[in-house]
C-alpha positions in Angstrom: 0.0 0.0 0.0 1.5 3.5 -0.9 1.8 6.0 2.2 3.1 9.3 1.5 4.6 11.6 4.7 5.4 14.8 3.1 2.0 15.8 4.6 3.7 15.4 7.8 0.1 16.3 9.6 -1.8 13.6 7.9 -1.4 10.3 6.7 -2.2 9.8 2.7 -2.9 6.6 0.6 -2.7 7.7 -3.1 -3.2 5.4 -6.5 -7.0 3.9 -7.5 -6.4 0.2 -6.5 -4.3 1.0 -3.0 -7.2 3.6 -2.3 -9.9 0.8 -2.9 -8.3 -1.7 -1.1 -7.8 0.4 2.0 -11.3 1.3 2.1 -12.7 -2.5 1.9 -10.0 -3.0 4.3 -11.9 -1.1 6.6 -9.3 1.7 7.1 -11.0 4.6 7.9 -10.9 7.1 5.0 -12.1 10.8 5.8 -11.7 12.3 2.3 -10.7 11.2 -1.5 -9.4 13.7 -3.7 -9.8 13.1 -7.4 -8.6 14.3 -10.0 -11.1 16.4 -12.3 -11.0 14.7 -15.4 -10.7 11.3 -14.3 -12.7 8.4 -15.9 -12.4 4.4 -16.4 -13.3 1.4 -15.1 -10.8 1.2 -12.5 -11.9 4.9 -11.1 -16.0 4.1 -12.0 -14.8 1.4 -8.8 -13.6 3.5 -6.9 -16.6 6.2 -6.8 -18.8 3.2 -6.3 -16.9 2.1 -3.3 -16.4 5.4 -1.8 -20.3 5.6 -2.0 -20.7 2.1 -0.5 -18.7 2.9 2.5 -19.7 6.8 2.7 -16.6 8.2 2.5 -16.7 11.8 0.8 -14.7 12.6 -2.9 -14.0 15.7 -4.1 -12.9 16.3 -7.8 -9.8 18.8 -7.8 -7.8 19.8 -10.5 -4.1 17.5 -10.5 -2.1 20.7 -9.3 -4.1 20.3 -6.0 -3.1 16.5 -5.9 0.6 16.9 -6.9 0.9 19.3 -3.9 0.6 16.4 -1.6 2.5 13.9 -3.5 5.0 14.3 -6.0 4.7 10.2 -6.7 2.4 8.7 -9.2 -0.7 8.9 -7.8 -3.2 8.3 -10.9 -5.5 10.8 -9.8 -6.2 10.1 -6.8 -5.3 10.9 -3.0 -7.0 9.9 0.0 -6.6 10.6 3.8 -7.0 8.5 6.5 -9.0 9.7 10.0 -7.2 9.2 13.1 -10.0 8.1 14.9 -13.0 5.3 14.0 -16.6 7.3 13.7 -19.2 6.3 15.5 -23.0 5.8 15.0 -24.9 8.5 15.7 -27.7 5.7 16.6 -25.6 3.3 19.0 -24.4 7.0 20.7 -28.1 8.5 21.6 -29.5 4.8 22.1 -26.1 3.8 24.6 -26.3 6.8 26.4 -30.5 6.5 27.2 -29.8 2.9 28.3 -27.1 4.0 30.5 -29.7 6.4 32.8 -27.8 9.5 31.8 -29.5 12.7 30.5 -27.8 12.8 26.7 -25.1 15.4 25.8 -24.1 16.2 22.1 -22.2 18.8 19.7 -22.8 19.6 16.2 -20.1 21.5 14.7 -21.0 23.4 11.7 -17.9 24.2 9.4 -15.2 23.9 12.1 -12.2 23.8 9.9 -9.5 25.0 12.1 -7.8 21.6 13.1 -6.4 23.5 16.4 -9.9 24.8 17.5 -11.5 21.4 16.9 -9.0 19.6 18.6 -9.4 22.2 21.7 -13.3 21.8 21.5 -13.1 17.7 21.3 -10.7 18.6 24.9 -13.5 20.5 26.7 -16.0 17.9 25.6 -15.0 15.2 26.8 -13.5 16.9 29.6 -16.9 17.6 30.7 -19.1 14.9 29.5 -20.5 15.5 26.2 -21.2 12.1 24.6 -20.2 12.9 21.0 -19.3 15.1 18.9 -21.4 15.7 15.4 -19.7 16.4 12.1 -20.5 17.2 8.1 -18.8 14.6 5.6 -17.9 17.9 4.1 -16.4 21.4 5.4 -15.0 20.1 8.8 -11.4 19.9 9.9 -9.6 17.0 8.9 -9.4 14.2 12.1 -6.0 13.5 12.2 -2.8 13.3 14.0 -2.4 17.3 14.8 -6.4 17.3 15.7 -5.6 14.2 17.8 -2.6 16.1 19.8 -4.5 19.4 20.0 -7.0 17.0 21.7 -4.6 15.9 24.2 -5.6 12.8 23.3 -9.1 13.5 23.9 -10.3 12.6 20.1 -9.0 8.6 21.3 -12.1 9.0 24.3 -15.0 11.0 22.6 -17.2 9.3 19.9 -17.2 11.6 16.5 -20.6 11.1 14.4 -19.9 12.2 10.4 -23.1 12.9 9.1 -23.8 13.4 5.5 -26.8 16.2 6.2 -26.9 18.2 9.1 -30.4 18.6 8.1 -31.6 15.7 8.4 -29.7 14.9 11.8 -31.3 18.1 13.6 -34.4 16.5 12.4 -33.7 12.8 14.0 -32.0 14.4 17.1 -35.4 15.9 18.0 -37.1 13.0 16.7 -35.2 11.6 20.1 -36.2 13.9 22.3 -33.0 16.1 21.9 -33.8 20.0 22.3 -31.5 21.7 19.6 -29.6 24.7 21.2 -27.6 26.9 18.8 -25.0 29.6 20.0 -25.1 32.4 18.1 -24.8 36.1 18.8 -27.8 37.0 16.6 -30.5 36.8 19.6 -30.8 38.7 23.1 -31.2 35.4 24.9 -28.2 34.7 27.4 -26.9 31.3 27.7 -27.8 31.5 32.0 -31.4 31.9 30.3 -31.9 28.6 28.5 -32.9 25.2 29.9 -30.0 22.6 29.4 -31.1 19.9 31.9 -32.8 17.9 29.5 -31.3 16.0 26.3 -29.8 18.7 24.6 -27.8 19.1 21.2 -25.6 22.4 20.8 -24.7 23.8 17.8 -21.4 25.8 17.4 -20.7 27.6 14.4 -17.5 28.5 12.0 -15.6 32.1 13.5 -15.9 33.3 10.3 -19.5 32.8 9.3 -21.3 31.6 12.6 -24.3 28.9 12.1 -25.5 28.4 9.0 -28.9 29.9 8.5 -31.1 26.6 7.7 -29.3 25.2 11.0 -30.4 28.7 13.1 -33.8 28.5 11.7 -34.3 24.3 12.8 -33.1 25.1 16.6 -35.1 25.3 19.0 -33.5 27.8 20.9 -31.1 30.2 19.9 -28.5 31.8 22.8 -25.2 34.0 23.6 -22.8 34.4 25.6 -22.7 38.2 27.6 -20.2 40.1 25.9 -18.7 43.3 27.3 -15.5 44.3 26.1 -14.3 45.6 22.6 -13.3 42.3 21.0 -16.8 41.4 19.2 -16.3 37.2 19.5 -14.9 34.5 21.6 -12.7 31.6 20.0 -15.2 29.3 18.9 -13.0 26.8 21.3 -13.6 29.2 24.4 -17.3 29.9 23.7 -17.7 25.8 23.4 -16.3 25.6 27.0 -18.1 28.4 28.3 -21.6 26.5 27.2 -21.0 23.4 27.8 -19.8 24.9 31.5 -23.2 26.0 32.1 -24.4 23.3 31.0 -22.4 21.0 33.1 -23.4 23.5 36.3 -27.6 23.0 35.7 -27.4 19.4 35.7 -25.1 19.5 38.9 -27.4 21.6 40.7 -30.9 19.5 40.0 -28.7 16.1 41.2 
């Protein structure tokens, strides 16, 4: 199998058959890159494969591919996660069999690899069952997200979900009360009610929650701001929920 390190942060299978090999291997694969103008037999595979085992593939032009791997890599260059994901399912229906009142994060377009290893830290740290991601526009889960962690990312399940959508809509279908952090609302985070099953959404620095995720919470909330700096690290503002969250459950034990 062909392993490339010049990616120092990452570890990258490249060529068609290796790539479809690993993934019926059961490696865990969190992206394939392919080239834009690829087609055959041998790639027609490969698609059908990645779609088998839903692992995401993006089409890129071959200057994006070659500045991975200066080998022969036919078109194609995959990465493999650093951690095994979970089941969304086995998570919420584990943690309702266990007795304990149900804890999860859905990151929306977290890309820094820093921040989400720092937010995976807290969350663990203080008891959020799992972590939710997109198959598409997170931060790659690999060995810098896994030292940022702390080691954290080896402890705390991480759910990839191909539509956020349509996981806001089970999560609730499960009795989960979707919370979203946002500073586009007068509510204060001291003012919402997280004793109960509860799913919080944190958004990208840059662009906050996506609208169509704002408009399916249930209840949107801030954190009291009162210095000249407009926003929190997205990292901070994670601990800084889940901390009150964390404090109402203590105090109704």
């Amino acid at each position: 199998m062909k392993f490339d390190k010049q990616d120092k942060s990452a570890e990258l299978i490249f060529g068609i058959r290796p790539v479809i090999e690993a993934i019926k291997a059961g490696k865990e694969v969190d992206k394939i890159l392919l080239q834009k103008d690829l087609h055959g037999p041998l790639f027609n595979e490969l698609t059908l494969v990645a779609q088998q085992h839903k692992v995401p593939t993006t089409r890129v032009p071959v200057e994006k591919l070659n500045s991975y791997t200066r080998k022969n890599h036919q078109g194609v260059v995959a990465f493999i996660s650093a951690v095994i994901y979970a089941s969304l399912d086995n998570i919420i229906s584990q943690t309702y069999q266990s007795g304990k009142t149900p804890s999860l994060l859905i990151l929306d377009r977290i890309t820094d690899v820093r921040n989400f290893g720092a937010i995976a830290r807290t969350a663990e740290c203080l008891g959020v069952n799992a972590l939710i991601i997109p198959s598409r526009g997170s931060a790659q889960v690999n060995s810098d997200a896994v030292k940022t962690s702390a080691g954290a990312l080896n402890y705390i399940p991480i759910c990839r979900e191909d539509n956020l959508k349509n996981t806001i809509a089970y999560l609730k279908e499960n009795g989960f009360k979707i919370i979203a952090c946002t500073e586009k609302t007068d509510k204060l985070i001291y003012d919402a009610d997280f004793t109960g099953p509860s799913a919080i959404i944190m958004g990208s620095e840059e662009n906050g929650i996506s609208p169509e995720y704002l408009k399916r919470s249930d209840e949107a909330v801030k954190i009291p701001m009162s210095g000249k700096i407009e926003s929190l690290n997205v990292s901070v503002a994670t601990g800084m929920i889940l901390s009150e969250m964390v404090r109402q459950r203590i105090k109704i034990k």
